[in-house]
PyMOL CGO cylinders between C-alpha atoms (Angstrom):
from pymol import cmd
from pymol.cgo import CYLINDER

trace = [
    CYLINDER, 60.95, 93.75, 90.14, 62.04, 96.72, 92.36, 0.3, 1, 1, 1, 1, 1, 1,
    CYLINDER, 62.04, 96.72, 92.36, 63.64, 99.51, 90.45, 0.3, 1, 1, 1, 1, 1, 1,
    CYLINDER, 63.64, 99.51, 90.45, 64.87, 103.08, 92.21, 0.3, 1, 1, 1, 1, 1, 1,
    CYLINDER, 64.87, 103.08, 92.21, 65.04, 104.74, 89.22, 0.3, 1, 1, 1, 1, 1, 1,
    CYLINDER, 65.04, 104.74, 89.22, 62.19, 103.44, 86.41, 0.3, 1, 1, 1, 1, 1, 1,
    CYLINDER, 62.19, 103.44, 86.41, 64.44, 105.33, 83.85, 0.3, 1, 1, 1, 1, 1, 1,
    CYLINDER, 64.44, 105.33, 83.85, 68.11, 103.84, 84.56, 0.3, 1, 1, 1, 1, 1, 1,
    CYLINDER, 68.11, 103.84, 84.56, 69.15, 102.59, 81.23, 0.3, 1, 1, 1, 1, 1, 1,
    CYLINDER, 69.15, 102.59, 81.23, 71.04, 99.71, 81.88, 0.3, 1, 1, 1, 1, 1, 1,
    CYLINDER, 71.04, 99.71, 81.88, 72.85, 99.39, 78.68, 0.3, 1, 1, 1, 1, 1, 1,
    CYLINDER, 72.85, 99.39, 78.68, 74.11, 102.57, 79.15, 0.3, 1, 1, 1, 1, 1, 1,
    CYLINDER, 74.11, 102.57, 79.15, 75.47, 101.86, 82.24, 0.3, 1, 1, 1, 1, 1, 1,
    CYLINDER, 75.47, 101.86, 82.24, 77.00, 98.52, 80.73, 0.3, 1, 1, 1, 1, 1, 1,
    CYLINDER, 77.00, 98.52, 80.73, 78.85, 99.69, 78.45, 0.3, 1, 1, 1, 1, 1, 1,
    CYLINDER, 78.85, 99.69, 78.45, 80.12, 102.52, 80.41, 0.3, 1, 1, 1, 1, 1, 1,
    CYLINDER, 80.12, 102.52, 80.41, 81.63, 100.53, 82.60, 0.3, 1, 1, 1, 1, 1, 1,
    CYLINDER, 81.63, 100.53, 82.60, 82.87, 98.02, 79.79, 0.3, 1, 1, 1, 1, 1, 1,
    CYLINDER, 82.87, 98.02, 79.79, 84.82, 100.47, 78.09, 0.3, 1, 1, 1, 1, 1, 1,
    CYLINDER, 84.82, 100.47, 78.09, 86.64, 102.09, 81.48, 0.3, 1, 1, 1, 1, 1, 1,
    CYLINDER, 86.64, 102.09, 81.48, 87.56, 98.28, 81.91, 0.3, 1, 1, 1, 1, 1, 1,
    CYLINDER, 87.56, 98.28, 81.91, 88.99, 97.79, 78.48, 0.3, 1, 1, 1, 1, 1, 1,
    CYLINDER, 88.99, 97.79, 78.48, 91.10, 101.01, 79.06, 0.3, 1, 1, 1, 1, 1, 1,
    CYLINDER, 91.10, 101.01, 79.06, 92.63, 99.17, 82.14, 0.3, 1, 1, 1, 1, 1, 1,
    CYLINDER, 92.63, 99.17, 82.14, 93.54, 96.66, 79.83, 0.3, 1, 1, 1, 1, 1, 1,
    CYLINDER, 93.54, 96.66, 79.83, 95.43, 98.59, 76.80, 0.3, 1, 1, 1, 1, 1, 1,
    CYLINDER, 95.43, 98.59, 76.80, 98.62, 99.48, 78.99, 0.3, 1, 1, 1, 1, 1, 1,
    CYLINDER, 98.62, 99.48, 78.99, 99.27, 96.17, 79.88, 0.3, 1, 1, 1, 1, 1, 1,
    CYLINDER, 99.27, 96.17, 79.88, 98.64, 94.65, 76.48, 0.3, 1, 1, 1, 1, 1, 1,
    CYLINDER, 98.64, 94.65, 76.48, 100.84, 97.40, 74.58, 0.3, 1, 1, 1, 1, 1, 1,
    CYLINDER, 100.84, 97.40, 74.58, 103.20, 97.20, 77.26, 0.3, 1, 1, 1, 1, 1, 1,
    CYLINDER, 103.20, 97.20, 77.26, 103.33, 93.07, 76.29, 0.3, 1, 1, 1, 1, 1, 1,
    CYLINDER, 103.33, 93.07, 76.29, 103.04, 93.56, 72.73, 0.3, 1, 1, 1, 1, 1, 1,
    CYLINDER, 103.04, 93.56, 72.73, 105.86, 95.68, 72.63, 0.3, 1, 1, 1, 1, 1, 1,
    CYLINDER, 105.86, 95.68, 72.63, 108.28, 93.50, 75.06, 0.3, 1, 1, 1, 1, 1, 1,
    CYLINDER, 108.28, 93.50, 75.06, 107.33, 90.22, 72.83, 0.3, 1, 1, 1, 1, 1, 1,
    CYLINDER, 107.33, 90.22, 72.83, 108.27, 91.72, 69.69, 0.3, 1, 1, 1, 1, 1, 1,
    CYLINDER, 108.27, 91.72, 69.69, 111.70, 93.46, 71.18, 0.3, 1, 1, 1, 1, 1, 1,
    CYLINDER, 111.70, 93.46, 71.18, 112.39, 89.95, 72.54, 0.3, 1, 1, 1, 1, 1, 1,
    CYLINDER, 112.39, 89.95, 72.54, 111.85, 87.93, 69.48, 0.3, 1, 1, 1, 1, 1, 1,
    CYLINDER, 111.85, 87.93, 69.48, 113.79, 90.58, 67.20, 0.3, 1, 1, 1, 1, 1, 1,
    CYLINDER, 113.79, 90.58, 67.20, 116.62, 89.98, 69.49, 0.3, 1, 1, 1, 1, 1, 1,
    CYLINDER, 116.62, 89.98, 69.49, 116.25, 85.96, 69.26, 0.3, 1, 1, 1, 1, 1, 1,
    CYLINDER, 116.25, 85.96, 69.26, 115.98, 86.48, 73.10, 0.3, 1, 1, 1, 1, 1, 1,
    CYLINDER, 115.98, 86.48, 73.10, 112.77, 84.47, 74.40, 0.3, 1, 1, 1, 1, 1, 1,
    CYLINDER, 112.77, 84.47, 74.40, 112.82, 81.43, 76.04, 0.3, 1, 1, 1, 1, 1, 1,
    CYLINDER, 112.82, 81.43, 76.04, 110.35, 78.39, 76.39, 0.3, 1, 1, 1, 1, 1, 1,
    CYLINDER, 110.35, 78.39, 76.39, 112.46, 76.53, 79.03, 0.3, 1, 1, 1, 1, 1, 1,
    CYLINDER, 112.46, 76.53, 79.03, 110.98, 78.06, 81.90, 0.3, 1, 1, 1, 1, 1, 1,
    CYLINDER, 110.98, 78.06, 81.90, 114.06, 76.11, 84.05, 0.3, 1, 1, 1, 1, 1, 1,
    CYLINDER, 114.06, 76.11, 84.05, 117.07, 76.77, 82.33, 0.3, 1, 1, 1, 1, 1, 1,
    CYLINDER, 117.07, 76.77, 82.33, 119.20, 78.79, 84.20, 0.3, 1, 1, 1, 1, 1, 1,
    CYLINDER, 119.20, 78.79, 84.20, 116.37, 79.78, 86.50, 0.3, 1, 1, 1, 1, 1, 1,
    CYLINDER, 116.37, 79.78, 86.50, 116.61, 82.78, 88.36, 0.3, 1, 1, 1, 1, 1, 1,
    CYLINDER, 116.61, 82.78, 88.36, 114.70, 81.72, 91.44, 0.3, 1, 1, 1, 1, 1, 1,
    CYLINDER, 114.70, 81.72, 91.44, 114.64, 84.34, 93.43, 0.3, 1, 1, 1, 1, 1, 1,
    CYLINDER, 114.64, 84.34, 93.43, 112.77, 86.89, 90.48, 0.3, 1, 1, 1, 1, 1, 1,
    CYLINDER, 112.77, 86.89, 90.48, 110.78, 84.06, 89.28, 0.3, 1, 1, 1, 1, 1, 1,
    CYLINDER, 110.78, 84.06, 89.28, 109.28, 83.82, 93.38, 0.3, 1, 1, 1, 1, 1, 1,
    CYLINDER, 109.28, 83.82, 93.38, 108.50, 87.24, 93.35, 0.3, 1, 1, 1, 1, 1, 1,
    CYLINDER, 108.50, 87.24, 93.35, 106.78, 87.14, 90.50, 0.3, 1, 1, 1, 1, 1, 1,
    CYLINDER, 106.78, 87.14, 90.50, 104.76, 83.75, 91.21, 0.3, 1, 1, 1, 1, 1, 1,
    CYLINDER, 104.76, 83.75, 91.21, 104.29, 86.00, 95.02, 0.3, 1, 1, 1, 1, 1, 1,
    CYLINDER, 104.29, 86.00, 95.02, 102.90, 88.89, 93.11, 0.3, 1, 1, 1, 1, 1, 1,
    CYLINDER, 102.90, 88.89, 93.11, 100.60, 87.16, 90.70, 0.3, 1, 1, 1, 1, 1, 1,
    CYLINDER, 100.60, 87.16, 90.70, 99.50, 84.60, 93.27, 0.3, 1, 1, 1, 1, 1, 1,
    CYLINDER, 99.50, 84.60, 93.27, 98.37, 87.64, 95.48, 0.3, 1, 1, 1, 1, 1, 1,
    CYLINDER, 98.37, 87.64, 95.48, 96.69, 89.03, 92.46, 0.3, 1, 1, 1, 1, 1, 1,
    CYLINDER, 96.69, 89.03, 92.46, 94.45, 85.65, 91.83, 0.3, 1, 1, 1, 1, 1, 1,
    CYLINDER, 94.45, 85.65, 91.83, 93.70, 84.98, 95.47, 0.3, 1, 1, 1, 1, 1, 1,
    CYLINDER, 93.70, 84.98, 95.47, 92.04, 88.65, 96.09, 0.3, 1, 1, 1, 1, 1, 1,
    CYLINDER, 92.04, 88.65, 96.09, 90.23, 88.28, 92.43, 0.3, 1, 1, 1, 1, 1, 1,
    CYLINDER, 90.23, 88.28, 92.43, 89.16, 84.88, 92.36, 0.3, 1, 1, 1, 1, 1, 1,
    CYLINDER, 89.16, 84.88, 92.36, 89.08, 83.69, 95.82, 0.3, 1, 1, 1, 1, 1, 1,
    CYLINDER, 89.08, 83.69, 95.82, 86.64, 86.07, 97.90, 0.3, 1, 1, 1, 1, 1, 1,
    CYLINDER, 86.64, 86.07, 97.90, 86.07, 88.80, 95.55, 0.3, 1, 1, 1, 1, 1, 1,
    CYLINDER, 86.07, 88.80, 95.55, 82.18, 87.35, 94.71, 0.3, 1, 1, 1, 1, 1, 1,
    CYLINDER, 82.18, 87.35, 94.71, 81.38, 86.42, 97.69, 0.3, 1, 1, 1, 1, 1, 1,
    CYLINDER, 81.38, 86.42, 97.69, 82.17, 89.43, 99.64, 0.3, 1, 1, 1, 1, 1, 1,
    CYLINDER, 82.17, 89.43, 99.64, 80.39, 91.57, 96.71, 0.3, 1, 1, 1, 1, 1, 1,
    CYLINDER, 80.39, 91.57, 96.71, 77.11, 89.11, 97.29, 0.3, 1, 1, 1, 1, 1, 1,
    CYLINDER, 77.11, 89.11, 97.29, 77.53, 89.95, 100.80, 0.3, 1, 1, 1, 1, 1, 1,
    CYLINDER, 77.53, 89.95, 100.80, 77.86, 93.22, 100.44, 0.3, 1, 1, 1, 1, 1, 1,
    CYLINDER, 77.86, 93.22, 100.44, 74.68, 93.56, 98.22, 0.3, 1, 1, 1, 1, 1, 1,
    CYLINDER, 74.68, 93.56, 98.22, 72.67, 90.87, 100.39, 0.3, 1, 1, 1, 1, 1, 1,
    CYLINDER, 72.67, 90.87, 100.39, 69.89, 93.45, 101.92, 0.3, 1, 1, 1, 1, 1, 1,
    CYLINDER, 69.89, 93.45, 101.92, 69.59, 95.43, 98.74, 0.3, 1, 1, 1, 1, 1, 1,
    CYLINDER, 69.59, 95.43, 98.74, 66.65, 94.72, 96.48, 0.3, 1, 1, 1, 1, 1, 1,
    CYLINDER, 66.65, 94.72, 96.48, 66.73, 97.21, 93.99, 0.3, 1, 1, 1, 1, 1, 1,
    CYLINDER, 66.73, 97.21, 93.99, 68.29, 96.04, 90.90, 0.3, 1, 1, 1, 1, 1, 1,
    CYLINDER, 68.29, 96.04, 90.90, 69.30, 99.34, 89.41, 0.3, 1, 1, 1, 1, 1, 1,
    CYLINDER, 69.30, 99.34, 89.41, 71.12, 100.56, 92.70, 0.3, 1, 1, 1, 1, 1, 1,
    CYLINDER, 71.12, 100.56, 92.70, 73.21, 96.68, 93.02, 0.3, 1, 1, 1, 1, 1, 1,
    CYLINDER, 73.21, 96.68, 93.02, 74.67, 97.61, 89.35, 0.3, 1, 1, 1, 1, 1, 1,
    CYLINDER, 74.67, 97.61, 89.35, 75.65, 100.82, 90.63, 0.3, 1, 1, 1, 1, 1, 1,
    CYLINDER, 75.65, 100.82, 90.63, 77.46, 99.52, 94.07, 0.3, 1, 1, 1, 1, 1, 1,
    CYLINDER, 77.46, 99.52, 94.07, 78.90, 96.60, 92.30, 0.3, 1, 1, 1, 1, 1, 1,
    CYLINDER, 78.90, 96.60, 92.30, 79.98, 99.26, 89.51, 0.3, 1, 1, 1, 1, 1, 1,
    CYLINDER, 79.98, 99.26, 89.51, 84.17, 100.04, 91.98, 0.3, 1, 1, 1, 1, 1, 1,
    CYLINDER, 84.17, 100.04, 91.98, 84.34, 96.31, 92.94, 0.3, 1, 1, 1, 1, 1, 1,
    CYLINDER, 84.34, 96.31, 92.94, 84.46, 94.91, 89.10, 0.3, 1, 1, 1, 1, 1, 1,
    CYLINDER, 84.46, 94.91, 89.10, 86.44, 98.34, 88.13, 0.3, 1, 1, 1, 1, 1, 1,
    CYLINDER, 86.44, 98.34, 88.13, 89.26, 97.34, 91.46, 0.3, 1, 1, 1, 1, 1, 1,
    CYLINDER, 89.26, 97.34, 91.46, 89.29, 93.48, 90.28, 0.3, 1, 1, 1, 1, 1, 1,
    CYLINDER, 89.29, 93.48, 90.28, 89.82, 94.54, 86.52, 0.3, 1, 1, 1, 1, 1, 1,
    CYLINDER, 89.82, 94.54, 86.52, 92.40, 96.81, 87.56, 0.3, 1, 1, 1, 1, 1, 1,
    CYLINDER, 92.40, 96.81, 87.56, 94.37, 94.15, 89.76, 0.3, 1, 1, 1, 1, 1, 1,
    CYLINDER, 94.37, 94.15, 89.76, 94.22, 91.63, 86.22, 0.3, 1, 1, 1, 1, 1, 1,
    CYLINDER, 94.22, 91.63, 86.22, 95.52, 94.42, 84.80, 0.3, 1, 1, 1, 1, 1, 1,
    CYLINDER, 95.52, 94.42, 84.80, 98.40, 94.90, 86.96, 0.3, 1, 1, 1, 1, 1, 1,
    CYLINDER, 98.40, 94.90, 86.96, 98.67, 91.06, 87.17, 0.3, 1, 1, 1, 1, 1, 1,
    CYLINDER, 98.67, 91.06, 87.17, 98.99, 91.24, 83.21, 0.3, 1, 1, 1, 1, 1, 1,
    CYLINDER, 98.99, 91.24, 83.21, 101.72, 94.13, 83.64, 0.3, 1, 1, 1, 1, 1, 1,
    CYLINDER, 101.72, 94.13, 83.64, 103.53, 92.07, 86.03, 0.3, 1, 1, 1, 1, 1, 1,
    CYLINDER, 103.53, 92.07, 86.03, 103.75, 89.45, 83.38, 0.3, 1, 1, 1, 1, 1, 1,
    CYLINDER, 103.75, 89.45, 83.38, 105.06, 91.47, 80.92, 0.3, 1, 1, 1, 1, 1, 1,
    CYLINDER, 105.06, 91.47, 80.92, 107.67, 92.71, 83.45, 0.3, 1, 1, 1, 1, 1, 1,
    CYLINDER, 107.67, 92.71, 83.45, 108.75, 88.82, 83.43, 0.3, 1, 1, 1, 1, 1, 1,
    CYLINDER, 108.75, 88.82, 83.43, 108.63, 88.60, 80.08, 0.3, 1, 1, 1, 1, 1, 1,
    CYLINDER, 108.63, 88.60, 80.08, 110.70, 91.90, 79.78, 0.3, 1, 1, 1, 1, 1, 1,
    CYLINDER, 110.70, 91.90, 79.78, 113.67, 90.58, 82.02, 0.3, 1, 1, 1, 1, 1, 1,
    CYLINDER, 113.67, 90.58, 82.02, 113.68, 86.93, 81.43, 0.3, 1, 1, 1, 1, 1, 1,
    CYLINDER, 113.68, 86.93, 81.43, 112.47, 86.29, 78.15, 0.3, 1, 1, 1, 1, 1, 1,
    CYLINDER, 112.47, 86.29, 78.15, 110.77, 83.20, 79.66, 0.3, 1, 1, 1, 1, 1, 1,
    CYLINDER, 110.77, 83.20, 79.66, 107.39, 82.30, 77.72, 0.3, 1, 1, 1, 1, 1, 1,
    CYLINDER, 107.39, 82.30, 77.72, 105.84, 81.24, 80.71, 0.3, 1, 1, 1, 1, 1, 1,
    CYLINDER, 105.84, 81.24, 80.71, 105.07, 84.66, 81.35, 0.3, 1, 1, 1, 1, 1, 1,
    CYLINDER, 105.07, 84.66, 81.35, 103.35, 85.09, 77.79, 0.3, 1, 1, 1, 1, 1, 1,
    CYLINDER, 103.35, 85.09, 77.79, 100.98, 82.11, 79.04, 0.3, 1, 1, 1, 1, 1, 1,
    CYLINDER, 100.98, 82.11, 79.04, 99.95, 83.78, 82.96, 0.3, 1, 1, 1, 1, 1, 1,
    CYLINDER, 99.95, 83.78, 82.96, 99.51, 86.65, 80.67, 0.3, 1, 1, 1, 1, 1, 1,
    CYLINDER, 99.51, 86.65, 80.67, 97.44, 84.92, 78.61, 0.3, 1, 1, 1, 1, 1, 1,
    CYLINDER, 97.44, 84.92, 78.61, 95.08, 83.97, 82.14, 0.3, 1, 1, 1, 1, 1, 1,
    CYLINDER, 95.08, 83.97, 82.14, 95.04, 87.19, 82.68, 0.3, 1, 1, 1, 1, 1, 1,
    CYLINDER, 95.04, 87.19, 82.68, 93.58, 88.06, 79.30, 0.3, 1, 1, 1, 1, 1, 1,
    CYLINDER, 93.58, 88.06, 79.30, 91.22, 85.45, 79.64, 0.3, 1, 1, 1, 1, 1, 1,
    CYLINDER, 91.22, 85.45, 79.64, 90.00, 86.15, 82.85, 0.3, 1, 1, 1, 1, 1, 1,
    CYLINDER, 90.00, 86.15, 82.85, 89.38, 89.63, 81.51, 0.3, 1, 1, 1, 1, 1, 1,
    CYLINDER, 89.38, 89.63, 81.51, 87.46, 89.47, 78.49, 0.3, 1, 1, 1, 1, 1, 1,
    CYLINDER, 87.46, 89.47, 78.49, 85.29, 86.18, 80.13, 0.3, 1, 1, 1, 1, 1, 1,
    CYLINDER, 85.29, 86.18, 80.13, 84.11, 88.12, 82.49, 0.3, 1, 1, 1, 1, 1, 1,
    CYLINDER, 84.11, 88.12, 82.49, 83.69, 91.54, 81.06, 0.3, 1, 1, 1, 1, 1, 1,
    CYLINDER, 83.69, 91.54, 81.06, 80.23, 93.29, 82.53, 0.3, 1, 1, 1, 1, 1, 1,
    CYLINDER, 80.23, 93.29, 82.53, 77.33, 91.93, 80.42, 0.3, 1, 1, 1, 1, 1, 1,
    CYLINDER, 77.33, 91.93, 80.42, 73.58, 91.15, 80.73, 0.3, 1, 1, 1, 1, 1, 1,
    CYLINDER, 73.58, 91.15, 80.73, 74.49, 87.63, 80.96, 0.3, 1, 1, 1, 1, 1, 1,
    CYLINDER, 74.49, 87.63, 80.96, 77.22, 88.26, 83.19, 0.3, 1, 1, 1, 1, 1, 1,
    CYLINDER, 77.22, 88.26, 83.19, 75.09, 90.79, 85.82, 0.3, 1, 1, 1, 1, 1, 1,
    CYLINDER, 75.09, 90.79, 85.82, 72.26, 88.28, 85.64, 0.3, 1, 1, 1, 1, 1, 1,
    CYLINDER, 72.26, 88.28, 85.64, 74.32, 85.21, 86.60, 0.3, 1, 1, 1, 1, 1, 1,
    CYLINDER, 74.32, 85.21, 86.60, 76.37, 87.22, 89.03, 0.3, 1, 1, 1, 1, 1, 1,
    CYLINDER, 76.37, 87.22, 89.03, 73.08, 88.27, 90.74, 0.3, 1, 1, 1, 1, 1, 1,
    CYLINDER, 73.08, 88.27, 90.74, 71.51, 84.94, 90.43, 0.3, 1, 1, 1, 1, 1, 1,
    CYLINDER, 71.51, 84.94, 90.43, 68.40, 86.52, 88.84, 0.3, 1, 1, 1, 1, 1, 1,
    CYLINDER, 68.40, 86.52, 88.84, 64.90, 85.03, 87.61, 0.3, 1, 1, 1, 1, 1, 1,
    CYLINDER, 64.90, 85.03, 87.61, 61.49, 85.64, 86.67, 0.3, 1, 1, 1, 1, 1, 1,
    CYLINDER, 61.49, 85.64, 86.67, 61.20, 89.31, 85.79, 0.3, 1, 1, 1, 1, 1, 1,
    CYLINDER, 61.20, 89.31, 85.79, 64.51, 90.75, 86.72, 0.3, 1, 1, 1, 1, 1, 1,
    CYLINDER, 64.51, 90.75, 86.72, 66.27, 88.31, 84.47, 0.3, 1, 1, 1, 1, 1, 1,
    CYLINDER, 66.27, 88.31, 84.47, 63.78, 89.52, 81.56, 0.3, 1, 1, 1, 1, 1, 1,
    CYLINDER, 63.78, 89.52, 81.56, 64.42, 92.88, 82.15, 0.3, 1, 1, 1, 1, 1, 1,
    CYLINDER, 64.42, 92.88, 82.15, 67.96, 92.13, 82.27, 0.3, 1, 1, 1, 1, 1, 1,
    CYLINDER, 67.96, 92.13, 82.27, 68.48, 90.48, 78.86, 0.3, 1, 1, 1, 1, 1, 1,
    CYLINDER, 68.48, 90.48, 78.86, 65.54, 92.58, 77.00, 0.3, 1, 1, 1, 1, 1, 1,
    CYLINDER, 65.54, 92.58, 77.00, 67.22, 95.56, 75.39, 0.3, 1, 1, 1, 1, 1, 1,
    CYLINDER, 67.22, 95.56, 75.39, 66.56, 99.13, 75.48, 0.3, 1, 1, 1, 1, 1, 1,
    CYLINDER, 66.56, 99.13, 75.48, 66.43, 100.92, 72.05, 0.3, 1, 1, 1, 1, 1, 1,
    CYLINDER, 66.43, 100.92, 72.05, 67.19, 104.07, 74.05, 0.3, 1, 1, 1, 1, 1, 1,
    CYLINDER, 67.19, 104.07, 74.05, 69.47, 106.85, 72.44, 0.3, 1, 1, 1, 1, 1, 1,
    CYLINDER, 69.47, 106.85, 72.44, 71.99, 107.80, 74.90, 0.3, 1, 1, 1, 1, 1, 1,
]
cmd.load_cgo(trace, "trace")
């Protein structure tokens, strides 16, 4: 196993990252929390997504969300395997891969907004269930051993190094 830096703790790093992508997430998710409860005080949500549809906001939206999934779950892995083809220290991939997963999280969480915008001017639950992708596609793949090892494709002795832990203090 090739290692830059023998003393990069990678659990450190982990959850470093981890936590800058959960703070992505907590505007969206008040923002949502917020407009659901408003809406349901006010008996004003909707589960018949074409009653009275407003097509032209309800394009926009599918426009903006669509865009959203294609550049997150189309390409993105592939281009960041590219990207990280010639590079055979393990330490140094975490740490170039480290703005890719922070951009994707960040266009989830704007995907998430976007559905709470929806939700916010139509009332329409449909919204509250793309939202719910969006949560889901978060939190499954949040930056983990597991995650950076299956990501990577790794075996042997990077994988154990991987999923052993460090009992470092930070």
């Amino acid at each position: 196993m090739v290692l830059n830096d023998p003393q990069f703790n990678k659990d450190k790093f982990i959850k470093s990252l981890e936590s800058v992508i959960y703070l992505f997430l907590v505007i969206p998710l008040i923002l949502f929390g917020w407009v659901f409860l408003e809406k349901e005080k006010a008996g004003e949500l909707r589960s018949v997504f074409l009653e009275e549809p407003d097509v032209m906001f309800h394009s926009v939206m599918a426009i903006g969300i669509g865009y959203v999934l294609m550049r997150t779950l189309a390409t993105w892995k592939k281009d960041v395997l590219k990207a990280l083809e010639k590079i055979k220290e393990v330490d140094i991939k975490l740490q170039m891969v480290r703005k890719p997963i922070i951009y994707r999280n960040i266009m989830w969480s704007v995907g998430a907004g976007i559905c709470a915008y929806g939700l916010y001017e139509k009332g329409d639950m449909v919204y509250a269930l793309v939202f719910t992708l969006f949560l889901i596609l978060i939190t499954t793949n949040r930056p983990s051993t597991r995650y950076f090892v299956k990501l990577f494709g790794l075996k042997g002795e990077e994988k154990d190094w991987f999923l052993k832990q460090t009992n470092q203090k930070p």
